[in-house]
C-alpha positions in Angstrom: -91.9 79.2 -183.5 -93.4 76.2 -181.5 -94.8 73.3 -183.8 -97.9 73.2 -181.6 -101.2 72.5 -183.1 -103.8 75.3 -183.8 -107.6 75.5 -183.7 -108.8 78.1 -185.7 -112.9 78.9 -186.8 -113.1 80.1 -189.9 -116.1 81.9 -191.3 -116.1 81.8 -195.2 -118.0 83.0 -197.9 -120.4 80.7 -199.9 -122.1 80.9 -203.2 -122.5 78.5 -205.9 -122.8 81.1 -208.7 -122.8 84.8 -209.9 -127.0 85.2 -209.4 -127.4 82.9 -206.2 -127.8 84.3 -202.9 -124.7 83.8 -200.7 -124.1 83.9 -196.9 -121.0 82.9 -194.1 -120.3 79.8 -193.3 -118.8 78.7 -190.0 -115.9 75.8 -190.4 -113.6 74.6 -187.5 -110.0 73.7 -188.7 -108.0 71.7 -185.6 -104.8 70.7 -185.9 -103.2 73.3 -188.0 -99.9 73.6 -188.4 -98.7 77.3 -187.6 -96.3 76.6 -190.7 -98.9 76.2 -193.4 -99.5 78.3 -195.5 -103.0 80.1 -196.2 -104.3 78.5 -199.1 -102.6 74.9 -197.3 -105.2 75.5 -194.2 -108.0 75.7 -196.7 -106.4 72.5 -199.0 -106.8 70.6 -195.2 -110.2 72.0 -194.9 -111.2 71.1 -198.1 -110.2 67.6 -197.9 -112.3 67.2 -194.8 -115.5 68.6 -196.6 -114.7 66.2 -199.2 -114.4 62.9 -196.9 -117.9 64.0 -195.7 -119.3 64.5 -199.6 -119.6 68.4 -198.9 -118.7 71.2 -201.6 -115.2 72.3 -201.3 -114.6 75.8 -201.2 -113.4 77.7 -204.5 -110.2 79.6 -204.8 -107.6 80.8 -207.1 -104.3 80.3 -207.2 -101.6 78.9 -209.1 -98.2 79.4 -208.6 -98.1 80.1 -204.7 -95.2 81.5 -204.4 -96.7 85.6 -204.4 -96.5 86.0 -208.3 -99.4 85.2 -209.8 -101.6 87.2 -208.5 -104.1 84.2 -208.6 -104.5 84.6 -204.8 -107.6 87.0 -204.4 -109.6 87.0 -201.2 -110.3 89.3 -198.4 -109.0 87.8 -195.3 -110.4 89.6 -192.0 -111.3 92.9 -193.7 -107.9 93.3 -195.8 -107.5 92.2 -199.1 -104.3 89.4 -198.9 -104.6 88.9 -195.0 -102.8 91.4 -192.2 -99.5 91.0 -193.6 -98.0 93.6 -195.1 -96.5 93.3 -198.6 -97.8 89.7 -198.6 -100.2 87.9 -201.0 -102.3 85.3 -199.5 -100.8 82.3 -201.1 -97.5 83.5 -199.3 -99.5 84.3 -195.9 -98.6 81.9 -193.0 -100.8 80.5 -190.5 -98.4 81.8 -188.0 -99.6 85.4 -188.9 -102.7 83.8 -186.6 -102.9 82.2 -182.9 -105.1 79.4 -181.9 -108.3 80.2 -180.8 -108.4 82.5 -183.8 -111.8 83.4 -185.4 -110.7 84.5 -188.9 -113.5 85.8 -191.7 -112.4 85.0 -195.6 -114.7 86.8 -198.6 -113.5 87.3 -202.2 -113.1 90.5 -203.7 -115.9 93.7 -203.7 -116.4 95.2 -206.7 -119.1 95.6 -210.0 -116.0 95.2 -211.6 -115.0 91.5 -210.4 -118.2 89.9 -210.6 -118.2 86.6 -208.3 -117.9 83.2 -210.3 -118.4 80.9 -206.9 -117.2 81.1 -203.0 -114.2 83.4 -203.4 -113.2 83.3 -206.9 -114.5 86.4 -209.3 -113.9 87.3 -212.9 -111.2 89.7 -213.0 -110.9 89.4 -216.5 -111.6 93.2 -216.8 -107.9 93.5 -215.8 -107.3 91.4 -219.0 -109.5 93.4 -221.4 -107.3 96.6 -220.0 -104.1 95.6 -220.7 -105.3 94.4 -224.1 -106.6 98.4 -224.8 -103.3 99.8 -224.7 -102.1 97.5 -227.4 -98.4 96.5 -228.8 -95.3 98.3 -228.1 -93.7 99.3 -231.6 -90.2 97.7 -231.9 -87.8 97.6 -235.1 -87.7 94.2 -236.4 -84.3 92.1 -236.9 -81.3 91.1 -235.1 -81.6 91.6 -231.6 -80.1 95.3 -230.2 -76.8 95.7 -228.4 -77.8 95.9 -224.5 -76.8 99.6 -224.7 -78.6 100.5 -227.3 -81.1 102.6 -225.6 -79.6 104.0 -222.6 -81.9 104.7 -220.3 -81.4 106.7 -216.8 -81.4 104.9 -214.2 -84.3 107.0 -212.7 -86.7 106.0 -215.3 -85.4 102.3 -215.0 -85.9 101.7 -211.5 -89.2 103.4 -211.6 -90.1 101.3 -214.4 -88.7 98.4 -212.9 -91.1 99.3 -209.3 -94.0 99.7 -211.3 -93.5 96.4 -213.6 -93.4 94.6 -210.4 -97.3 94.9 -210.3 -99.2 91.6 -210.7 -102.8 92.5 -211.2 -103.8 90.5 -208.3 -107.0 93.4 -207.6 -106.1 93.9 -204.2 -106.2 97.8 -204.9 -109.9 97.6 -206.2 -110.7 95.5 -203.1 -109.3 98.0 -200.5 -110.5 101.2 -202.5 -114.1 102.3 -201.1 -114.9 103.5 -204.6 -113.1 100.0 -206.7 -111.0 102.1 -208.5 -108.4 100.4 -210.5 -106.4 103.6 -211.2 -103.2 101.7 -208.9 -103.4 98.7 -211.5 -103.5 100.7 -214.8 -101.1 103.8 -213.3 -98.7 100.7 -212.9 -99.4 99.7 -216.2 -99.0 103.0 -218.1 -96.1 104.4 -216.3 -93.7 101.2 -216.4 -93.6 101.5 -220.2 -94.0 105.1 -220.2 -91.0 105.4 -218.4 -89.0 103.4 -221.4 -88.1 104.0 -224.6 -89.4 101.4 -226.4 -92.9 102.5 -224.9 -92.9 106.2 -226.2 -94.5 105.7 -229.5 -97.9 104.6 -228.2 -97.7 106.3 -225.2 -100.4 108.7 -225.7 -103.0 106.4 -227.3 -102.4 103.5 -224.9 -103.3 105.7 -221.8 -106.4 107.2 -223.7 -108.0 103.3 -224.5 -106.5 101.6 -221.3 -108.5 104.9 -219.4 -111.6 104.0 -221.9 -111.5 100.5 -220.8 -111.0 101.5 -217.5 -114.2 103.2 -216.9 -116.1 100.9 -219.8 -115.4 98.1 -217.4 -117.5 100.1 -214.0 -114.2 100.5 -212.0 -114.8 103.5 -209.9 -112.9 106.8 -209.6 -110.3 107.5 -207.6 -110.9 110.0 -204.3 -107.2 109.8 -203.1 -107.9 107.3 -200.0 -104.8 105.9 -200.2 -105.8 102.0 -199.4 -104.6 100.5 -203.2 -101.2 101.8 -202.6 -101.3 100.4 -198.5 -102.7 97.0 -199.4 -100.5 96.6 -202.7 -98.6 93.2 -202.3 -95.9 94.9 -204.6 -96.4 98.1 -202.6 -96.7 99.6 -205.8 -96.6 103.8 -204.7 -99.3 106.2 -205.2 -96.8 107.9 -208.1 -98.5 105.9 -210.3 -101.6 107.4 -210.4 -100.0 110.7 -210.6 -98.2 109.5 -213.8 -101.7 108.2 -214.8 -103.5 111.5 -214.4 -100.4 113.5 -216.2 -100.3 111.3 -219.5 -103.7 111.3 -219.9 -104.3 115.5 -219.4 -101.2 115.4 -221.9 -103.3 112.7 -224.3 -106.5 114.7 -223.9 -105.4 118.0 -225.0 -103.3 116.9 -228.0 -106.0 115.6 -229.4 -104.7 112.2 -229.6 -107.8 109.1 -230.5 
């Protein structure tokens, strides 16, 4: 890969707050290095809006290094950039050639209301997770490691599904903003385990609560959460989704 400067116009979304009105704004970035990394190119642009007194442009992230999740913005059409399997934070600028015209907005959804620029609330994601409650454990001295022998079917499902890291790309790319992806993910990795059987019927029935208290849409089978899944988290988990909670429903279970 050469080391030879790019020129690249970006066209980014602006707006100061959740009620103003927001629009594109055109920037022109020279001298990027094809090594960068996304949220680097914006760092450079920022720093020039800042030598000229301008606002910066607002973006999560955090740990840059694809774990997070922080990393949230539509980049070209696709939530995380064109790269497959790739969060934006983790997205290099050699994904791009010079000359490039690329178009950054944050997230789509009544869900993930915008807070400025491209950052949104996703604290809906939070207020899920927190509706399926604790796991039940036995309390004292720490369990031998083979305890609770578990297949290794169920572990490496539960293991894939774990992997998710609520980033919201799935409620981006769905045309409807389902989150049914995210909380699949987070029903069926501890449905899959032991230690998550107790509350298994109850956290899917509040989680699914939340889930549609929160204005996510429903899920049409499109396919695009599973397709633009940094984790590549499969469509299984909504299937697991839909089975515990028929199961949930008719036993009755509150």
């Amino acid at each position: 890969m050469s080391d030879e400067k790019m020129k690249i116009t970006l066209h980014v979304w602006r707006q100061k707050g959740p009620s103003a009105p927001g629009e594109l704004k055109t920037y022109k970035v020279d001298n990027v290095n094809p090594h960068m990394s996304f949220l680097e190119m914006l760092d450079v642009l920022n720093e020039e809006l800042l030598q000229k007194n301008e606002d910066p442009i607002a973006f999560d992230h955090d740990c840059r290094e694809g774990i997070c999740g922080m990393c949230s913005m539509v980049v070209n059409g696709r939530p995380h950039g064109p790269r497959k399997a790739t969060t934006t934070c983790q997205l290099h600028m050699r994904s791009f050639k010079s000359g490039d015209e690329i178009y950054i907005e944050p997230w789509r959804a009544k869900a993930f209301p915008i807070i400025k620029d491209l950052m949104v609330d996703r604290s809906a994601f939070d207020r899920i997770i927190a509706s399926g409650g604790y796991v039940a454990v036995h309390t004292g001295g720490a369990p031998d490691a083979n305890a609770l022998p578990i297949g290794k079917k169920d572990a490496d499902e539960a293991f894939d599904y774990a992997a998710c890291i609520g980033c919201g790309a799935c409620v981006a790319a769905c045309p409807n903003a389902s989150a049914m992806l995210f909380v699949g993910a987070k029903v069926a990795h501890l449905g899959k385990l032991p230690q998550g059987e107790v509350e298994r019927r109850s956290r899917v029935l509040n989680m699914v609560h939340t889930m549609d208290t929160e204005g996510f849409g429903a899920c049409t089978n499109h396919g695009e959460c599973s397709a633009s899944c940094p984790k590549e988290i499969p469509l299984e988990a909504i299937m697991t989704l839909n089975r515990d909670y028929a199961r949930a429903s008719f036993s009755g279970d509150e």
